[in-house]
HTML snippet that shows the backbone in 3Dmol.js (N, CA, C, O; Angstrom):
<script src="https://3Dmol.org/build/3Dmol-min.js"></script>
<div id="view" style="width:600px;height:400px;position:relative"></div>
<script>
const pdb = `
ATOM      1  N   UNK A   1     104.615  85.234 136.041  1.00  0.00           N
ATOM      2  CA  UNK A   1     104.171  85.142 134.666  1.00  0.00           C
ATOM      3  C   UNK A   1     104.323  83.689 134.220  1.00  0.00           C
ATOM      4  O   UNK A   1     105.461  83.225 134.292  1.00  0.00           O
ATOM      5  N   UNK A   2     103.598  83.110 133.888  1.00  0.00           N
ATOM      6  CA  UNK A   2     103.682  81.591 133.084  1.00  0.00           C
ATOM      7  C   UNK A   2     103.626  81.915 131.567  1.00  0.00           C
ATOM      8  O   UNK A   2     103.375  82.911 130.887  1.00  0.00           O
ATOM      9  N   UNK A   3     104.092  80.190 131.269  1.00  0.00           N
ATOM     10  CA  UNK A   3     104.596  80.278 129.882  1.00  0.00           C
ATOM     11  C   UNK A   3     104.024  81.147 128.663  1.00  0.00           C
ATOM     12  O   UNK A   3     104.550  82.029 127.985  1.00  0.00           O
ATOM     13  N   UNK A   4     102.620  80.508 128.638  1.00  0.00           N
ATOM     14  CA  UNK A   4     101.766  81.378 127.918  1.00  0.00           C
ATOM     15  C   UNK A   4     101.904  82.934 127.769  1.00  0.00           C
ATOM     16  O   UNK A   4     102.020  83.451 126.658  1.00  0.00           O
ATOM     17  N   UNK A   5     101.885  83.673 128.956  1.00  0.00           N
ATOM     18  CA  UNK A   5     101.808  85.198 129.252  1.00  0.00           C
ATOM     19  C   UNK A   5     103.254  85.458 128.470  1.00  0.00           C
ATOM     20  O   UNK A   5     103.369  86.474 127.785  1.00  0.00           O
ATOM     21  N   UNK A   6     104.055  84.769 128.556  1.00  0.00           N
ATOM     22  CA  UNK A   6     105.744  84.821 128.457  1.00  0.00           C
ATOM     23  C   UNK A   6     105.742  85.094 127.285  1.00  0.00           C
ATOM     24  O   UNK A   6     105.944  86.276 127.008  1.00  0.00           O
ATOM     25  N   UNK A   7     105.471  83.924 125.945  1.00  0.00           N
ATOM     26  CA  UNK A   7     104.885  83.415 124.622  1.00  0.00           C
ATOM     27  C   UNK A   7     104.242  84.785 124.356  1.00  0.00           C
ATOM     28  O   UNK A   7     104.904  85.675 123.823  1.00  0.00           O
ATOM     29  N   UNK A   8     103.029  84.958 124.701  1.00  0.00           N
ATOM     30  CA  UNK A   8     102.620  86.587 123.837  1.00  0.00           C
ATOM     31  C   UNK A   8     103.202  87.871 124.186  1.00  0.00           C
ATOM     32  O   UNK A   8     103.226  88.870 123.467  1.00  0.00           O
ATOM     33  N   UNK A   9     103.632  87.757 125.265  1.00  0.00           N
ATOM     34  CA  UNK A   9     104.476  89.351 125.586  1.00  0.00           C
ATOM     35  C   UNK A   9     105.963  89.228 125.056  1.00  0.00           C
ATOM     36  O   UNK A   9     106.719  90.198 125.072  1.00  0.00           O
ATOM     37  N   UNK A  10     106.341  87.983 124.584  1.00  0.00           N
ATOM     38  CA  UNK A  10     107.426  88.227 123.669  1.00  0.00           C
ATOM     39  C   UNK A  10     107.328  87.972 121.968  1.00  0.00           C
ATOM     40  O   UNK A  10     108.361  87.820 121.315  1.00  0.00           O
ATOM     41  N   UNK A  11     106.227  87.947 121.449  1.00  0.00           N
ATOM     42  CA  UNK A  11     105.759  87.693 120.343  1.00  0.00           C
ATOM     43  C   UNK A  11     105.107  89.907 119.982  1.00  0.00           C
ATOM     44  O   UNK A  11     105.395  90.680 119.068  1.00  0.00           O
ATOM     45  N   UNK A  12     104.305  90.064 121.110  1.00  0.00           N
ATOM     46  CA  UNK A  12     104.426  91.628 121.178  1.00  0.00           C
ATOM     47  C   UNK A  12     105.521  92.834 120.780  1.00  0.00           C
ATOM     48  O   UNK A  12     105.477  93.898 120.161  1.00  0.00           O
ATOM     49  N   UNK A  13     106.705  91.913 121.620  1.00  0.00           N
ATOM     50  CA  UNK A  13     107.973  92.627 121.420  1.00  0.00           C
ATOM     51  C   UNK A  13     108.503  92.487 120.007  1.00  0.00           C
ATOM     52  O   UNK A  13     109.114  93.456 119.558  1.00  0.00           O
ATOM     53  N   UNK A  14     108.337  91.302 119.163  1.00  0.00           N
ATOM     54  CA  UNK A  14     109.168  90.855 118.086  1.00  0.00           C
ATOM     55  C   UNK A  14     108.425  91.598 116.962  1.00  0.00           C
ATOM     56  O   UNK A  14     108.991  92.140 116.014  1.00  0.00           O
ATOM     57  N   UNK A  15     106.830  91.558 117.211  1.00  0.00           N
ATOM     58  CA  UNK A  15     106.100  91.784 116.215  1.00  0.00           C
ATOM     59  C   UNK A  15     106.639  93.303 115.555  1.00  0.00           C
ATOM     60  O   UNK A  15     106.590  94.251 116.338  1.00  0.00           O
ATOM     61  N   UNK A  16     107.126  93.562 114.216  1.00  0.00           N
ATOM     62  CA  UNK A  16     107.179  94.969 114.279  1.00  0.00           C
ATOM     63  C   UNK A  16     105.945  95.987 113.886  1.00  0.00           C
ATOM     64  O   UNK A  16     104.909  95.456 113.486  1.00  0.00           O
ATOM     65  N   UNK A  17     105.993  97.202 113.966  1.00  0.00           N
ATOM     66  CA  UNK A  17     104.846  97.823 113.531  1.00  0.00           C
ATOM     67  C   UNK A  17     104.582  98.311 112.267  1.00  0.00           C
ATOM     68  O   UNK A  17     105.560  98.319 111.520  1.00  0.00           O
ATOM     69  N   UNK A  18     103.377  98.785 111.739  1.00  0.00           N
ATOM     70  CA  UNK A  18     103.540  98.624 110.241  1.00  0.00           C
ATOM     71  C   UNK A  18     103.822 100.108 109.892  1.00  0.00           C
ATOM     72  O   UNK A  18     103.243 101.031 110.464  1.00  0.00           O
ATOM     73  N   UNK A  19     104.684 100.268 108.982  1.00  0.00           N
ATOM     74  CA  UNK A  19     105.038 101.999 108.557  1.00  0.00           C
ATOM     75  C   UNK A  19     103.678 102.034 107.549  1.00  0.00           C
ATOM     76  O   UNK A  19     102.711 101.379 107.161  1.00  0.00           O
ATOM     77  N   UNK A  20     104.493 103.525 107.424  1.00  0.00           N
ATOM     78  CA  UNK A  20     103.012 104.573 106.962  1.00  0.00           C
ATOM     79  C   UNK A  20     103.025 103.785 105.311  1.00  0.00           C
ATOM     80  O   UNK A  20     101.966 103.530 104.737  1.00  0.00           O
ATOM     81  N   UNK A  21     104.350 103.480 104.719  1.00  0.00           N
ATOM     82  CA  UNK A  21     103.975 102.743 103.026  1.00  0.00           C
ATOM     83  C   UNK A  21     103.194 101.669 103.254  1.00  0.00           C
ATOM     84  O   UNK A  21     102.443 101.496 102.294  1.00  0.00           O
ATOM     85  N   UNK A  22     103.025 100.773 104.215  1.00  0.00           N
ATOM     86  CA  UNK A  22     102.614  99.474 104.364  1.00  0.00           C
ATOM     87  C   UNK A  22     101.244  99.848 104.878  1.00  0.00           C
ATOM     88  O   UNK A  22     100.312  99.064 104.701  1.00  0.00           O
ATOM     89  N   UNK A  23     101.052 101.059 105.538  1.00  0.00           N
ATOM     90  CA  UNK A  23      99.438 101.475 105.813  1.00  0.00           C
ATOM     91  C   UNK A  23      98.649 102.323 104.448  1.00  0.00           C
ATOM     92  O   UNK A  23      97.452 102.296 104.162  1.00  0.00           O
ATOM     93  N   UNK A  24      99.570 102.932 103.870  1.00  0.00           N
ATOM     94  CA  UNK A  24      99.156 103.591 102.362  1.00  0.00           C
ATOM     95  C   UNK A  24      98.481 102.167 101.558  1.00  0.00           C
ATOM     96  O   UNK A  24      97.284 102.035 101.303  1.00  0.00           O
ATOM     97  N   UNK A  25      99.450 101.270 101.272  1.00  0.00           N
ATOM     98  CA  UNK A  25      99.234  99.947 100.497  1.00  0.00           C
ATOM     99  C   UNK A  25      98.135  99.360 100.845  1.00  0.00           C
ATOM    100  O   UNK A  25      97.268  99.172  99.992  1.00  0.00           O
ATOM    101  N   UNK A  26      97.960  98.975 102.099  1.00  0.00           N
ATOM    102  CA  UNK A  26      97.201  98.079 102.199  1.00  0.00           C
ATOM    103  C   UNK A  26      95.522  99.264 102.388  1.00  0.00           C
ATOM    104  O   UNK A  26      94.422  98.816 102.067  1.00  0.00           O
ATOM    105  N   UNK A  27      95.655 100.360 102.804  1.00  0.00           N
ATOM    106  CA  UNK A  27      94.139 100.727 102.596  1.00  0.00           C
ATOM    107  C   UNK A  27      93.935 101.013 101.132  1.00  0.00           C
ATOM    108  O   UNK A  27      92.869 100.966 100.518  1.00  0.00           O
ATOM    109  N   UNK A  28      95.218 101.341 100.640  1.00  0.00           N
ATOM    110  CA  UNK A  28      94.392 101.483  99.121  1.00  0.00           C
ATOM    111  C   UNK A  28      94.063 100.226  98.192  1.00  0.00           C
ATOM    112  O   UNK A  28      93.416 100.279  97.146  1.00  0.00           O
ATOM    113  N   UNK A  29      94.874  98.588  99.017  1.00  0.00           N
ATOM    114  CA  UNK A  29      93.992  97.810  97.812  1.00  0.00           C
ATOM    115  C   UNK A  29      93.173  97.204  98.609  1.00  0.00           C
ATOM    116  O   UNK A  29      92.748  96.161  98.113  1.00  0.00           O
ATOM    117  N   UNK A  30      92.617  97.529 100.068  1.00  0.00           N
ATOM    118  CA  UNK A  30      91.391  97.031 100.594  1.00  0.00           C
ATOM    119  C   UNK A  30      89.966  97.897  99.918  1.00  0.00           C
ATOM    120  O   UNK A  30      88.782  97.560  99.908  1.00  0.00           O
ATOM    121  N   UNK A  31      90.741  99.299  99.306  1.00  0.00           N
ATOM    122  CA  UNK A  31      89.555 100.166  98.818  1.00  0.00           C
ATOM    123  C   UNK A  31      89.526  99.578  97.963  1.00  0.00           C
ATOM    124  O   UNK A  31      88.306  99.418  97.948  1.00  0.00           O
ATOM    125  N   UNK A  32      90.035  98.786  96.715  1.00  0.00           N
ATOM    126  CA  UNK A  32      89.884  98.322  95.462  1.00  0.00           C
ATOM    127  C   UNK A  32      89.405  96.788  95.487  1.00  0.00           C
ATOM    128  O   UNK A  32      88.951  96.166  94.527  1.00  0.00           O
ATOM    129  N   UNK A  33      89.604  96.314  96.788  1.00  0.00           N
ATOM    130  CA  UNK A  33      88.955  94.955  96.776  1.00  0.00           C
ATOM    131  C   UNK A  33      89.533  93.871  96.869  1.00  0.00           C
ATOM    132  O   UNK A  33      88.925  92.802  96.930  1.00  0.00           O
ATOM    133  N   UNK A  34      91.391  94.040  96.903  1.00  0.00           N
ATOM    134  CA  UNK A  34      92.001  92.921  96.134  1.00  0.00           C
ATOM    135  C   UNK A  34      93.197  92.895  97.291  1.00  0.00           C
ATOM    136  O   UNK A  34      94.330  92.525  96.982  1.00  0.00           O
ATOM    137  N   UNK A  35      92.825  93.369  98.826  1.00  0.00           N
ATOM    138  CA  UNK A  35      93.733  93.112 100.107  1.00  0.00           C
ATOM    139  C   UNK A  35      93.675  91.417  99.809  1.00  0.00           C
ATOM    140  O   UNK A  35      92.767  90.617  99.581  1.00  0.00           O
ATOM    141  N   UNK A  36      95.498  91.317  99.973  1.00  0.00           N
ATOM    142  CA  UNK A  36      95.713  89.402 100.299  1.00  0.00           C
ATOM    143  C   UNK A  36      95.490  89.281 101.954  1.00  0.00           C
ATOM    144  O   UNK A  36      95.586  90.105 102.864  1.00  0.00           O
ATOM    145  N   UNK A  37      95.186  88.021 101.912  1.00  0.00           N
ATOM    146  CA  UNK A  37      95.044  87.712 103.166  1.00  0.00           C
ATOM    147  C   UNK A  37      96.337  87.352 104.471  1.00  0.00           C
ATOM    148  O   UNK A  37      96.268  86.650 105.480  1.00  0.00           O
ATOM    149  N   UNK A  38      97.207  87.990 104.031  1.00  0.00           N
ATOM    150  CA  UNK A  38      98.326  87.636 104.328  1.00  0.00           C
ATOM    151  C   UNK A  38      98.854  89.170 104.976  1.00  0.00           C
ATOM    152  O   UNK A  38      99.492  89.377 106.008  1.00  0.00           O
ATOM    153  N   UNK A  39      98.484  89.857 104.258  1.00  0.00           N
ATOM    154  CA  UNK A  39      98.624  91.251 104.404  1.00  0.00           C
ATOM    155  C   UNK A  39      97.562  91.857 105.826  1.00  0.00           C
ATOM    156  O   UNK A  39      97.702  92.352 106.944  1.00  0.00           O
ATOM    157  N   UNK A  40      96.302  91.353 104.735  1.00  0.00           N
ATOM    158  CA  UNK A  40      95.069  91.940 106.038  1.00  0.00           C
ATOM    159  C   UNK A  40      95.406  90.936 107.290  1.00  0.00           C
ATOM    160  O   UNK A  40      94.729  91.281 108.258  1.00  0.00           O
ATOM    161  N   UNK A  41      96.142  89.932 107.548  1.00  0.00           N
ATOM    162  CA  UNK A  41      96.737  89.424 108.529  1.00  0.00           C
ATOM    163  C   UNK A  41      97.829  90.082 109.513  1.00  0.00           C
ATOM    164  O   UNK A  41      97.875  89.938 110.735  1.00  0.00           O
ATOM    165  N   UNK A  42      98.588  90.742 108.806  1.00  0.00           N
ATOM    166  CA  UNK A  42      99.261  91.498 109.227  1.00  0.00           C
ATOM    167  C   UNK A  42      98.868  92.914 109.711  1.00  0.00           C
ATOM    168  O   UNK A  42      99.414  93.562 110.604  1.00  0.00           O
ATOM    169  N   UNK A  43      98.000  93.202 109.079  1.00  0.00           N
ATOM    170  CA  UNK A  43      97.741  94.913 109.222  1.00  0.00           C
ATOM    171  C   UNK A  43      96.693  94.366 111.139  1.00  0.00           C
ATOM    172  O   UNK A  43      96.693  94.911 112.243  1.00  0.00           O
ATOM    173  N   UNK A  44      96.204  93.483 110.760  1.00  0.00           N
ATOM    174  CA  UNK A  44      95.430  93.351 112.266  1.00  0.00           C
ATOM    175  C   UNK A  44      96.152  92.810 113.457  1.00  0.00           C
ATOM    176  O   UNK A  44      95.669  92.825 114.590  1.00  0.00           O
ATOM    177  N   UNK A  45      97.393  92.305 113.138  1.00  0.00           N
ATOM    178  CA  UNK A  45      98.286  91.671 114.072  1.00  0.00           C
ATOM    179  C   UNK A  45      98.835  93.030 114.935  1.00  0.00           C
ATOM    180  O   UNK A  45      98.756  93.440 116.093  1.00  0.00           O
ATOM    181  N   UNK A  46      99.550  93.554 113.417  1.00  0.00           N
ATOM    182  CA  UNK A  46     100.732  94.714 114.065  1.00  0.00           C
ATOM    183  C   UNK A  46     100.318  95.868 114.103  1.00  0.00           C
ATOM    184  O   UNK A  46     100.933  96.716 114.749  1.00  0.00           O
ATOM    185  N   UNK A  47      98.604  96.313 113.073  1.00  0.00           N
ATOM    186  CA  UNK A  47      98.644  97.914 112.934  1.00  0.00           C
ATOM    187  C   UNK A  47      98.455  98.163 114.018  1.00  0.00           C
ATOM    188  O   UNK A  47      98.456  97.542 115.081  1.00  0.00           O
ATOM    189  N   UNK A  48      98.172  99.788 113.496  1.00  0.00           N
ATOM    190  CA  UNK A  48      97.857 100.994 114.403  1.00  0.00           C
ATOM    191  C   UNK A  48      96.085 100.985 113.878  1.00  0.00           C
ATOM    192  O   UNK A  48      95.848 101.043 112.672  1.00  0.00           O
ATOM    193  N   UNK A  49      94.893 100.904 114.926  1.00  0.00           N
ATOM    194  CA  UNK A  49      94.179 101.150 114.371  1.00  0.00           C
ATOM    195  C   UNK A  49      93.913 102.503 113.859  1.00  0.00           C
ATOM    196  O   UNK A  49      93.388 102.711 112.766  1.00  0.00           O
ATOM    197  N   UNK A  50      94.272 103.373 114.641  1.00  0.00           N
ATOM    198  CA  UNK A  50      94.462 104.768 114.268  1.00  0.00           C
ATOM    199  C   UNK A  50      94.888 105.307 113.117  1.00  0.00           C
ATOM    200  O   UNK A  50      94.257 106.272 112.684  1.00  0.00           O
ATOM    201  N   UNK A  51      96.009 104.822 112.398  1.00  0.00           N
ATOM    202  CA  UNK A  51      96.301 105.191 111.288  1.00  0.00           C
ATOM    203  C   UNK A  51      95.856 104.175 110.273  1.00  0.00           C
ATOM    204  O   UNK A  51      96.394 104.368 109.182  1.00  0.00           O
ATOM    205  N   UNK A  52      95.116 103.253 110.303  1.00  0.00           N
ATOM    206  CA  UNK A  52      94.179 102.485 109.105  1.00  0.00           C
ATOM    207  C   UNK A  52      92.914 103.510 109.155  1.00  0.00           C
ATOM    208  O   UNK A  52      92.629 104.131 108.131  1.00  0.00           O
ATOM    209  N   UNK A  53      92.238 103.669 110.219  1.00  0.00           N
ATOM    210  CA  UNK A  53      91.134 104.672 109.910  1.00  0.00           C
ATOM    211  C   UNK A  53      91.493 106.168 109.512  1.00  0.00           C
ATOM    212  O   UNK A  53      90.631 106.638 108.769  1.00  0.00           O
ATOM    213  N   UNK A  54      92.351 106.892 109.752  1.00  0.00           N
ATOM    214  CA  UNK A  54      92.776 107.864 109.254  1.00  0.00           C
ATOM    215  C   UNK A  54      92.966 107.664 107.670  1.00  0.00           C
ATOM    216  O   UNK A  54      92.144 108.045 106.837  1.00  0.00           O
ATOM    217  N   UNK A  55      94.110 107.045 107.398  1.00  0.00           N
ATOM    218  CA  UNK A  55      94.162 106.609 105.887  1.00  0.00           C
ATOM    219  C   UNK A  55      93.385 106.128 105.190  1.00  0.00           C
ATOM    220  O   UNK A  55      93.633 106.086 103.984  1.00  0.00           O
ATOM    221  N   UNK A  56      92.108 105.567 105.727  1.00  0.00           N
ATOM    222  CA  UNK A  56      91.025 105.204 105.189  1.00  0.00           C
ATOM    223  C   UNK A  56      90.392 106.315 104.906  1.00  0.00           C
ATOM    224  O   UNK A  56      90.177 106.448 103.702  1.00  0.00           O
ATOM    225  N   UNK A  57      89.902 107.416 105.782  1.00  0.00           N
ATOM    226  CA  UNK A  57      89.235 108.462 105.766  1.00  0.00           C
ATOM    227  C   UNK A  57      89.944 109.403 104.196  1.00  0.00           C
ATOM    228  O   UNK A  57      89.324 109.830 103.221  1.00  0.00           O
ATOM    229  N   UNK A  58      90.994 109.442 104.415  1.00  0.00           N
ATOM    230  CA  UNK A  58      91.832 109.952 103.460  1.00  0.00           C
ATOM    231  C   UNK A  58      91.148 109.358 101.422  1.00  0.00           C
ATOM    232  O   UNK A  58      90.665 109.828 100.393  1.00  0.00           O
ATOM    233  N   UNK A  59      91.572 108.201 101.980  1.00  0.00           N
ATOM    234  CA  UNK A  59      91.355 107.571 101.303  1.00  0.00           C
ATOM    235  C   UNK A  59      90.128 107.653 100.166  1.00  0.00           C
ATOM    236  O   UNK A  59      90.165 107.446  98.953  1.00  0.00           O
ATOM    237  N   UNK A  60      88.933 108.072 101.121  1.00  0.00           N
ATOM    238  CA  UNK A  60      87.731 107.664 100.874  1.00  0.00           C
ATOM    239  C   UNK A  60      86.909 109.386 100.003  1.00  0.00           C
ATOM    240  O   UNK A  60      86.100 109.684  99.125  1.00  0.00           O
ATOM    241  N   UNK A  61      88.000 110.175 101.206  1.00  0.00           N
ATOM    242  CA  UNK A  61      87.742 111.824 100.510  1.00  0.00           C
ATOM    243  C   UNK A  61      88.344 111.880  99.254  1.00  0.00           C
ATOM    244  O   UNK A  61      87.876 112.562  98.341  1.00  0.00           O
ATOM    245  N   UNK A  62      89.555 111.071  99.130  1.00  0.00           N
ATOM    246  CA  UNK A  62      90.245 111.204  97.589  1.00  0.00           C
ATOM    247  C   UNK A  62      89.548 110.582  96.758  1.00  0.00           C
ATOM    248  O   UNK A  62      89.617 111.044  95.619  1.00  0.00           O
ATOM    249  N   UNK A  63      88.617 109.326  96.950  1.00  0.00           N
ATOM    250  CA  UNK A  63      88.346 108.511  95.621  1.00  0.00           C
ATOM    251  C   UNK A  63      86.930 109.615  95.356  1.00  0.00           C
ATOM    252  O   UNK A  63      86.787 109.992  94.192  1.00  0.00           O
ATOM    253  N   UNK A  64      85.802 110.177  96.512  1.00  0.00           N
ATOM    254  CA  UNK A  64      85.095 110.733  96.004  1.00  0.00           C
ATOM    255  C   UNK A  64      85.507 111.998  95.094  1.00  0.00           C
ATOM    256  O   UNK A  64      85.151 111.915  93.919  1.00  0.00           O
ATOM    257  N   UNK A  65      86.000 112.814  95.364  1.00  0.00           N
ATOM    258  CA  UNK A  65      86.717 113.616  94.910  1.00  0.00           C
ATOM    259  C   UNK A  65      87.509 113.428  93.310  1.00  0.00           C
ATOM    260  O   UNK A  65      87.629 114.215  92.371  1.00  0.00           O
ATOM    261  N   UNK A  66      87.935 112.095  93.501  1.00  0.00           N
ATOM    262  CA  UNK A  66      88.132 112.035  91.460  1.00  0.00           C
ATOM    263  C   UNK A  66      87.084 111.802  90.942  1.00  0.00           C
ATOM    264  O   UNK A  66      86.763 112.306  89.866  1.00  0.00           O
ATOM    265  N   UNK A  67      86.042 110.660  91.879  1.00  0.00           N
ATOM    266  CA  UNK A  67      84.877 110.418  90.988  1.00  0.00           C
ATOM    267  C   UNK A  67      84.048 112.492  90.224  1.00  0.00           C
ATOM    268  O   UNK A  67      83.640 113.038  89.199  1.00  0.00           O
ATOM    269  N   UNK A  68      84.322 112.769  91.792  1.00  0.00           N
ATOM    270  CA  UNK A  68      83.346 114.476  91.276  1.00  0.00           C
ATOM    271  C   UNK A  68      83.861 114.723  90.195  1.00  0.00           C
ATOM    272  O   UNK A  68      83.252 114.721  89.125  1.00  0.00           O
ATOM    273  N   UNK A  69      85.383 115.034  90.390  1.00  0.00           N
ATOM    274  CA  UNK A  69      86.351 115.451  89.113  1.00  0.00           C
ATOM    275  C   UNK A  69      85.443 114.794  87.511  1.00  0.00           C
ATOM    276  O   UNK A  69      84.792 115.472  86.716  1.00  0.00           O
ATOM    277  N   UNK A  70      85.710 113.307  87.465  1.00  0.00           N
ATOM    278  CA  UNK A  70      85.393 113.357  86.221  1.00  0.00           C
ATOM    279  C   UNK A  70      83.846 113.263  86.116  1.00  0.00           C
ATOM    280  O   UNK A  70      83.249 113.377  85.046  1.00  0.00           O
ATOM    281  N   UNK A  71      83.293 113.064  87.220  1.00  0.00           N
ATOM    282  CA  UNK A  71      81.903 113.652  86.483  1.00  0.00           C
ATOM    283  C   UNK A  71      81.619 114.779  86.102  1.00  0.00           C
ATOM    284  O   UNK A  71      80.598 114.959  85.439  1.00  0.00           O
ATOM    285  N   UNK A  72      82.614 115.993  86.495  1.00  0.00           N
ATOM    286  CA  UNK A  72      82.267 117.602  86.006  1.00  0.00           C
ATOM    287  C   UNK A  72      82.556 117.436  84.765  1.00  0.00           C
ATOM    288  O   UNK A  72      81.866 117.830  83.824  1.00  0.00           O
ATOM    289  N   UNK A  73      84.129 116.536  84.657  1.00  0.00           N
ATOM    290  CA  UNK A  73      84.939 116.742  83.142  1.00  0.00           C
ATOM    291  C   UNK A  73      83.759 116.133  82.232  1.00  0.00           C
ATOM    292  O   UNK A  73      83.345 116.548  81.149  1.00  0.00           O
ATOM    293  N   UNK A  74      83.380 115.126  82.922  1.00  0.00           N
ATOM    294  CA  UNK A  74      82.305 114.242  81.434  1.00  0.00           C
ATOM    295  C   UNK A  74      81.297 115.264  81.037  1.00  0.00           C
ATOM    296  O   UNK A  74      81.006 115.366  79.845  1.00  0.00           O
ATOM    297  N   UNK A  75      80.601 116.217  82.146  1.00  0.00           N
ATOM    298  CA  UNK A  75      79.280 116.534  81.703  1.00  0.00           C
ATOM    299  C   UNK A  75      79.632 117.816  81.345  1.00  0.00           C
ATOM    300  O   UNK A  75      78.638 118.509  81.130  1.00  0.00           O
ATOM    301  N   UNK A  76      80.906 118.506  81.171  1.00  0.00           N
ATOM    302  CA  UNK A  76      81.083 119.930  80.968  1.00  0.00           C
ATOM    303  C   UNK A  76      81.609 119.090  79.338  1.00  0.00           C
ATOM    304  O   UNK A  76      80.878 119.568  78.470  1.00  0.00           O
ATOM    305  N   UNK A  77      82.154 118.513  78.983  1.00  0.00           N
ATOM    306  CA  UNK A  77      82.217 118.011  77.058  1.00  0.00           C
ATOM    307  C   UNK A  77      81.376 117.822  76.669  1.00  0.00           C
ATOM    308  O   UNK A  77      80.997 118.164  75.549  1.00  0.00           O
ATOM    309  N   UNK A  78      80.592 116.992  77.749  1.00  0.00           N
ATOM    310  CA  UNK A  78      78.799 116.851  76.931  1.00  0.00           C
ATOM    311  C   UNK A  78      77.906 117.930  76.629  1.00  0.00           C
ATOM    312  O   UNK A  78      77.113 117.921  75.688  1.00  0.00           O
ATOM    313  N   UNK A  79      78.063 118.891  77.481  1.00  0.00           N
ATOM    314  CA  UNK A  79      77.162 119.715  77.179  1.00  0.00           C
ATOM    315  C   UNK A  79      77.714 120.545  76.442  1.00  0.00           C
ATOM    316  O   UNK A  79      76.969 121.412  75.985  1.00  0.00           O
ATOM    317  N   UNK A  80      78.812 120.583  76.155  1.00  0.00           N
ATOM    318  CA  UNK A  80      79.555 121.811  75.112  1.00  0.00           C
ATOM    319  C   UNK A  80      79.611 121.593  73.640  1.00  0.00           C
ATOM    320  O   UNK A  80      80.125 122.441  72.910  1.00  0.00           O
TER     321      UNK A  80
END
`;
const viewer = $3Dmol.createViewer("view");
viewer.addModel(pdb, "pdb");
viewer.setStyle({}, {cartoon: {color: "spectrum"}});
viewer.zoomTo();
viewer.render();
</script>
């Protein structure tokens, strides 16, 4: 193994992985627009891609899902 190989397979080891609050956080303010770059740096260093697309998916069923919500609530006052 030379230096280089040495350098990223111990940068691998140090790196830690990101927990499930730090995967909650960061897909919900990449859904809102306002991920720092410091963060989305991190989430691509250390995530799991697996659980960014999962939580995304999540994510994406919940925001449609309030939008439905208050469009029933708006148009069931309006019409009443």
């Amino acid at each position: 193994m030379n230096q280089t190989e040495k350098a990223a397979d111990s940068k691998k080891q140090e790196a830690p992985s990101v927990n499930l609050l730090h995967v909650i956080k960061s897909v919900f303010a990449a859904g809102l627009g306002v991920q720092s770059s410091k963060n989305r740096e991190r989430d691509f260093t250390q995530g799991s891609p697996k659980a960014f697309i999962i939580a995304g998916l999540i994510f994406t069923l919940l925001f449609i899902g309030g939008v439905y919500a208050v469009v029933k609530i708006v148009l069931a006052n309006a019409a009443g």
